[in-house]
Backbone as ProteinMPNN parsed JSONL, in Angstrom:
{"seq_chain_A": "XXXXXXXXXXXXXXXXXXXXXXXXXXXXXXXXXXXXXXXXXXXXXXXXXXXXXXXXXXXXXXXXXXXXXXXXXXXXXXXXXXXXXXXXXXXXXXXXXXXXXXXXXX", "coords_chain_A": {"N_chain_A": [[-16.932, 91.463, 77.845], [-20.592, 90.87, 76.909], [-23.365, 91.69, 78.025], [-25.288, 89.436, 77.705], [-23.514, 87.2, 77.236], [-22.096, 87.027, 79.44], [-24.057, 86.296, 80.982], [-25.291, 83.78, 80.168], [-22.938, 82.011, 80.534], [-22.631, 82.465, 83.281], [-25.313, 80.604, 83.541], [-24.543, 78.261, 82.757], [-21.946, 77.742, 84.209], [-23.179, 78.01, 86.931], [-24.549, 75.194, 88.312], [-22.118, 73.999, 89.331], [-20.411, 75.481, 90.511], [-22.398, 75.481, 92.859], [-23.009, 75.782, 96.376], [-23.881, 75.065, 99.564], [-26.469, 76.775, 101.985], [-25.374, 77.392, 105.084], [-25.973, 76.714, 108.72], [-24.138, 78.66, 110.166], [-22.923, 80.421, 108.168], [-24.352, 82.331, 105.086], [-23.811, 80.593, 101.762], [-21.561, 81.821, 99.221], [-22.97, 83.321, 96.627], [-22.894, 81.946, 92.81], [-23.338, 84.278, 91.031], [-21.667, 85.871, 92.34], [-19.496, 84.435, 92.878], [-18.458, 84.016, 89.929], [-18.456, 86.614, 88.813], [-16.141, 87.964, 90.785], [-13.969, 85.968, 89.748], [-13.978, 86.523, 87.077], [-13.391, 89.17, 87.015], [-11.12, 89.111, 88.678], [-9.533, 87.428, 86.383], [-9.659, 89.437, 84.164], [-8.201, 92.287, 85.233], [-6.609, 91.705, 86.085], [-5.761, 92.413, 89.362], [-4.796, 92.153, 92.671], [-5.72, 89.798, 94.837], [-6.048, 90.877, 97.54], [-6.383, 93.277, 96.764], [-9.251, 93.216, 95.295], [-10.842, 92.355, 97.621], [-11.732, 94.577, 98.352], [-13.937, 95.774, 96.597], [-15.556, 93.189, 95.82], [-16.275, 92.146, 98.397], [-14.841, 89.859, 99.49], [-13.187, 87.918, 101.609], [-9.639, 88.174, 101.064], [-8.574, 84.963, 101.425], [-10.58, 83.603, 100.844], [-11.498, 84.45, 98.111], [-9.499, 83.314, 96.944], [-10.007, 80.286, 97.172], [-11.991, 80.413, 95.506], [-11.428, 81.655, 93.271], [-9.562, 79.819, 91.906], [-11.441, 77.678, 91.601], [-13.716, 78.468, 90.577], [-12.549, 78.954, 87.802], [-11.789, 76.336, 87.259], [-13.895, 75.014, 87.045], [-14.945, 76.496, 84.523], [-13.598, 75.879, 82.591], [-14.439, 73.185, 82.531], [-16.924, 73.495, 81.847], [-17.118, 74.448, 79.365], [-15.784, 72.722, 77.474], [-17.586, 71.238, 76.343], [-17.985, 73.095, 74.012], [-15.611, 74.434, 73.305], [-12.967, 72.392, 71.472], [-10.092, 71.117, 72.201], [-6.882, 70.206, 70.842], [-5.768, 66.759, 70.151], [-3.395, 66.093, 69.148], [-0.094, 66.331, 67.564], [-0.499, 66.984, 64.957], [-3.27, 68.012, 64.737], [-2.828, 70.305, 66.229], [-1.235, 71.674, 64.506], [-2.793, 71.889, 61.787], [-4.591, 73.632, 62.939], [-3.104, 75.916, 63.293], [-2.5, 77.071, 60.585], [-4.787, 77.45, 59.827], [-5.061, 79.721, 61.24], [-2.939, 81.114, 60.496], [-4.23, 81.45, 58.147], [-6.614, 82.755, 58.19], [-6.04, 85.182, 59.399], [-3.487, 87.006, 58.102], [-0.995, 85.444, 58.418], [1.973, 84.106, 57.865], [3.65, 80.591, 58.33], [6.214, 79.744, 60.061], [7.678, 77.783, 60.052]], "CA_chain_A": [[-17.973, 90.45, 77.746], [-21.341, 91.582, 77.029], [-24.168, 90.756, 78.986], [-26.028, 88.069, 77.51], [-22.588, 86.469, 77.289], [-22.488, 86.708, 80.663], [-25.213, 85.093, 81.643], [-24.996, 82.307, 79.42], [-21.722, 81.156, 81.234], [-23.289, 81.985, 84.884], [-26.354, 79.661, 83.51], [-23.489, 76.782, 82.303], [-21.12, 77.416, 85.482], [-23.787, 77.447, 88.109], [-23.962, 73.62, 89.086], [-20.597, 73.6, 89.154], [-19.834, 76.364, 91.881], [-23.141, 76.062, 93.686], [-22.503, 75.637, 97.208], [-25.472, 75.156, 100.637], [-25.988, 77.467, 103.097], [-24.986, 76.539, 106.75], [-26.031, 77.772, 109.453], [-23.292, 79.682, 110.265], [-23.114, 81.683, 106.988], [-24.966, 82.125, 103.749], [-22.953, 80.748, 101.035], [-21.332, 83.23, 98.295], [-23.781, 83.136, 95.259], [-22.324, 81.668, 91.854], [-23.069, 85.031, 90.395], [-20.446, 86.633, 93.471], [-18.049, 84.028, 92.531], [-18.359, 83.819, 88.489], [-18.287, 88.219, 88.548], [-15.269, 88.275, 90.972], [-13.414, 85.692, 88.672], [-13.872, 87.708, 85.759], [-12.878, 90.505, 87.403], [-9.553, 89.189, 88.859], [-8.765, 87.437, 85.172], [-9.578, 90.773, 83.44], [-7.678, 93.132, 85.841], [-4.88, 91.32, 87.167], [-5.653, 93.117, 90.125], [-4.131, 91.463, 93.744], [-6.726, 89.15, 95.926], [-6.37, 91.892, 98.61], [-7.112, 95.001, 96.272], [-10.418, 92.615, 95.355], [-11.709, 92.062, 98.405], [-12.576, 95.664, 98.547], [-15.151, 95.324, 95.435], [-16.323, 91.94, 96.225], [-16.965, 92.112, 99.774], [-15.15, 88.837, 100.159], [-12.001, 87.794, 101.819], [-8.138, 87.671, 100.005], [-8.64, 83.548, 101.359], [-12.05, 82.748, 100.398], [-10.815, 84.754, 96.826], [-7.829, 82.237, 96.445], [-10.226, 79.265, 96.841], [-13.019, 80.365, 94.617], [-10.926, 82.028, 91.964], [-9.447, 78.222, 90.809], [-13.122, 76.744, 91.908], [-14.262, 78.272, 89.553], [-11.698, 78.776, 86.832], [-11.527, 74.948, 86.621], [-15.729, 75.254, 86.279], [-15.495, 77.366, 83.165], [-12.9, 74.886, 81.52], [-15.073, 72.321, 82.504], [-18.64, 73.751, 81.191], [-16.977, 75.074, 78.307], [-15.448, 71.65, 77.245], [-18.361, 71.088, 74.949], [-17.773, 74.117, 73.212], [-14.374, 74.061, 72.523], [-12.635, 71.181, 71.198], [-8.474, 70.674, 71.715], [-5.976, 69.254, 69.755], [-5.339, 65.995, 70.835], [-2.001, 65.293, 68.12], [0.363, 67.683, 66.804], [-0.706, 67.305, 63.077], [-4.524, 68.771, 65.048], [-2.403, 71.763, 66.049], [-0.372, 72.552, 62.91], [-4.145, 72.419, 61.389], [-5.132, 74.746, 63.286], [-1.928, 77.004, 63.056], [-2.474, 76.759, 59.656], [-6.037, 78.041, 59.522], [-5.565, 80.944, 62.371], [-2.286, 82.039, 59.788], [-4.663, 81.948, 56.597], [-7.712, 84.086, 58.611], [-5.31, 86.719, 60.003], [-2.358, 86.932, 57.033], [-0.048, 85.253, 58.964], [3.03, 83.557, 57.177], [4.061, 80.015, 58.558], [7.672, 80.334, 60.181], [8.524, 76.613, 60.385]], "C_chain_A": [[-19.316, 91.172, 77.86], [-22.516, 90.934, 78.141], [-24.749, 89.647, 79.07], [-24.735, 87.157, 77.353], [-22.3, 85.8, 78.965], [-23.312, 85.535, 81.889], [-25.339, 83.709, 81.238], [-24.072, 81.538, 80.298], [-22.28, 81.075, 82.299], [-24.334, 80.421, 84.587], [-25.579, 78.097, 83.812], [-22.803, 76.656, 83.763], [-22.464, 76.59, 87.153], [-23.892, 76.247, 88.589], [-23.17, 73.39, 89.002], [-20.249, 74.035, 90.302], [-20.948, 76.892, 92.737], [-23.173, 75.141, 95.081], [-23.86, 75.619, 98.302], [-25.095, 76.076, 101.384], [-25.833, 76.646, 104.18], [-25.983, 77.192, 107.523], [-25.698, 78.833, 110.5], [-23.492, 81.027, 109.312], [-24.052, 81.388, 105.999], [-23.692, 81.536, 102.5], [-22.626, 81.946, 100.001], [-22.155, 82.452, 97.18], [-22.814, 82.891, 94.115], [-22.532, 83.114, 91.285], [-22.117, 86.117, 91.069], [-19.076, 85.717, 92.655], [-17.598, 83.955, 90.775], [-17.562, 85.846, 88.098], [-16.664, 87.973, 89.916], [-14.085, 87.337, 90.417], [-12.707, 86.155, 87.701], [-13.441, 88.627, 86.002], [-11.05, 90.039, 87.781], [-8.886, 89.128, 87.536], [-8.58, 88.814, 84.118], [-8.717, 91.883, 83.775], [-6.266, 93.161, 86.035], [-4.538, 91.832, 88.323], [-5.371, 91.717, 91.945], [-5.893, 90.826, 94.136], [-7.398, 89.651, 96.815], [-6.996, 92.673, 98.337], [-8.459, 94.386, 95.814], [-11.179, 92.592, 96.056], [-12.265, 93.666, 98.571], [-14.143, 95.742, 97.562], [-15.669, 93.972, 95.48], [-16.628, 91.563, 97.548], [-16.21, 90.486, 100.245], [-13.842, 88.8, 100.617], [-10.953, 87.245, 100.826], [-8.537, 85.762, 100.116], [-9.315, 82.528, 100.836], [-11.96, 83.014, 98.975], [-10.121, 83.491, 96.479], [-8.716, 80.608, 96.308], [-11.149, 79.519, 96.081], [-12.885, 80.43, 93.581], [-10.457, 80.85, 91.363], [-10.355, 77.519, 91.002], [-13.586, 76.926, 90.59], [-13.703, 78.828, 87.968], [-11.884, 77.368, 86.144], [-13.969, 74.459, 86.134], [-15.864, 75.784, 84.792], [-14.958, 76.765, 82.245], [-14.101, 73.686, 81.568], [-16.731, 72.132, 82.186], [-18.436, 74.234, 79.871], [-16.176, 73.876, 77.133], [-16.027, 70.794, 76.199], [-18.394, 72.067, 74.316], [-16.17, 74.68, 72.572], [-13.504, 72.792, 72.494], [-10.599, 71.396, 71.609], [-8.047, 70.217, 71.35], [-6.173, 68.037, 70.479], [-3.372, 65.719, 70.303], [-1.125, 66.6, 67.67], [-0.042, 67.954, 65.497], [-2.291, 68.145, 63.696], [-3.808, 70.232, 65.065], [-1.799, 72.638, 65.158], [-1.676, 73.017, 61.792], [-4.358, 73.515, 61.406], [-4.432, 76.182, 62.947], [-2.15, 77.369, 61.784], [-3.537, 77.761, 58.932], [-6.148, 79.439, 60.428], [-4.251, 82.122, 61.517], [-3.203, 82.349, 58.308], [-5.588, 83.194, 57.283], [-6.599, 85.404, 59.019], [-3.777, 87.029, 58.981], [-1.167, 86.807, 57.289], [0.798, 84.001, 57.951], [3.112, 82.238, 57.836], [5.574, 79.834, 58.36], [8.454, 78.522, 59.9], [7.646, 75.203, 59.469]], "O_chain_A": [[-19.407, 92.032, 78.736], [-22.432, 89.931, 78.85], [-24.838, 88.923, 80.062], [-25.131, 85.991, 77.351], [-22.299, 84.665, 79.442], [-23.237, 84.714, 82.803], [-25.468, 82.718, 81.957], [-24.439, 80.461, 80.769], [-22.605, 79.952, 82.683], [-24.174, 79.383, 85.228], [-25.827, 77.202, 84.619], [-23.016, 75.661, 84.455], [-22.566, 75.578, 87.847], [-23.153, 76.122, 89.565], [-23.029, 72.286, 88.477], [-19.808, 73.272, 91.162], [-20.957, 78.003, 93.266], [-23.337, 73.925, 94.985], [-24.884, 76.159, 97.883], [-23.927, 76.387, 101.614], [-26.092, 75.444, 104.235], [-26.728, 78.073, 107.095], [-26.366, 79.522, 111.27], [-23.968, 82.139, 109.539], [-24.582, 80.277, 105.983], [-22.651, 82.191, 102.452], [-23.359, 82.935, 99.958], [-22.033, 81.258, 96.904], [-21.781, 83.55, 94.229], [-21.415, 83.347, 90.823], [-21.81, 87.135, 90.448], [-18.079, 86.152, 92.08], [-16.41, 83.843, 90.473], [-16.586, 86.174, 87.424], [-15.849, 87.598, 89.073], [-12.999, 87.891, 90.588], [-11.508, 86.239, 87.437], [-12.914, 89.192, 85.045], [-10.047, 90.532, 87.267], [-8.062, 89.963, 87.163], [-7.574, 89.094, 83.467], [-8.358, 92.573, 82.821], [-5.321, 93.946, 86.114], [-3.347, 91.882, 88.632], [-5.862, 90.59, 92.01], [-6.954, 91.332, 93.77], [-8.566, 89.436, 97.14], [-7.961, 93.085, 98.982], [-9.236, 95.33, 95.954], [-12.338, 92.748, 95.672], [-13.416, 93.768, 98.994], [-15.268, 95.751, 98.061], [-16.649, 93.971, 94.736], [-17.309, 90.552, 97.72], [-16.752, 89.855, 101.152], [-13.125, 89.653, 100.094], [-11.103, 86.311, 100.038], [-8.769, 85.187, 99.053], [-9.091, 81.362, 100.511], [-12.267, 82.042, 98.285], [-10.495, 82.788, 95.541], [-8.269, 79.775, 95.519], [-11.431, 78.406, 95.638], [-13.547, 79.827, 92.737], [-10.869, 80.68, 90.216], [-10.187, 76.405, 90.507], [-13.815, 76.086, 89.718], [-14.522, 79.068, 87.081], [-12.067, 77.17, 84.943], [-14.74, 73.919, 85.341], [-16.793, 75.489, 84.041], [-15.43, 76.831, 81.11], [-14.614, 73.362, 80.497], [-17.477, 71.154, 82.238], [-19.425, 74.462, 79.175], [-16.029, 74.25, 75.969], [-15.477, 69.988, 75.449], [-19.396, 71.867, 73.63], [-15.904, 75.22, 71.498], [-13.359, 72.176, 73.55], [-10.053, 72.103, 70.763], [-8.646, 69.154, 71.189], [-6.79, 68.175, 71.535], [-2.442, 65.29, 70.986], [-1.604, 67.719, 67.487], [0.067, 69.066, 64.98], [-2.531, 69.099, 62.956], [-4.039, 71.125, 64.25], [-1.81, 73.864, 65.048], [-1.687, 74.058, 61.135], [-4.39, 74.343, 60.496], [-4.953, 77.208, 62.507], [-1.88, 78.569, 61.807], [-3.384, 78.521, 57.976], [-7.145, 80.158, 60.362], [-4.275, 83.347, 61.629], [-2.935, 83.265, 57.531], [-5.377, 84.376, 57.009], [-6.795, 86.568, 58.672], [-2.879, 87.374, 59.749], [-0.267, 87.513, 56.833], [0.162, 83.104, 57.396], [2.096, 82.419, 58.507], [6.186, 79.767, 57.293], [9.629, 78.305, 59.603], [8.091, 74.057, 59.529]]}, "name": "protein", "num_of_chains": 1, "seq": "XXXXXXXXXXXXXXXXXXXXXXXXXXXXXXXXXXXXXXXXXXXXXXXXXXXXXXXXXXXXXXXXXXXXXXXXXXXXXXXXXXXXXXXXXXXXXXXXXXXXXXXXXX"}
């Protein structure tokens, strides 16, 4: 992902996964939780081996990583459309075998 890609999504996610401080702690910044996200989905790397590069805990990981997973479906929702019907998806199948010279098996 390049950078201005990047940012674009932080811009879209942010009211989604922005959180108050207390005054206990500071909350984790949307650009902490959007970048260690991306990083787990890209890596596949454990929660634990994370918290070393994100400074944050395996627990606080586990609730942020589907926080804001379900944020990026849900800011990105106007930008991609889903089937609703199967004749939408055979469409599509249709058009993703003509661009790439794929055969239709069925």
């Amino acid at each position: 992902m390049d950078e201005k890609t990047y940012f674009d999504l932080l811009r879209i996610v942010t009211p989604l996964i922005t959180k108050q401080d207390t005054k206990m702690r500071e909350a984790i910044t949307p650009h902490e939780k959007l970048t260690a996200t991306l990083r787990y989905l890209s890596t596949g790397r454990t929660m634990e081996d994370l918290k070393f590069s994100t400074r944050i805990s395996p627990q606080t990981l586990g609730r942020i990583i589907p926080e804001t997973c379900s944020a990026i479906v849900k800011a990105l929702n106007d930008y991609c459309k889903v089937p609703n019907t199967a004749e939408e998806w055979k469409q599509i199948a249709q058009e993703y075998g003509k661009k790439n010279g794929i055969s239709p098996t069925a």
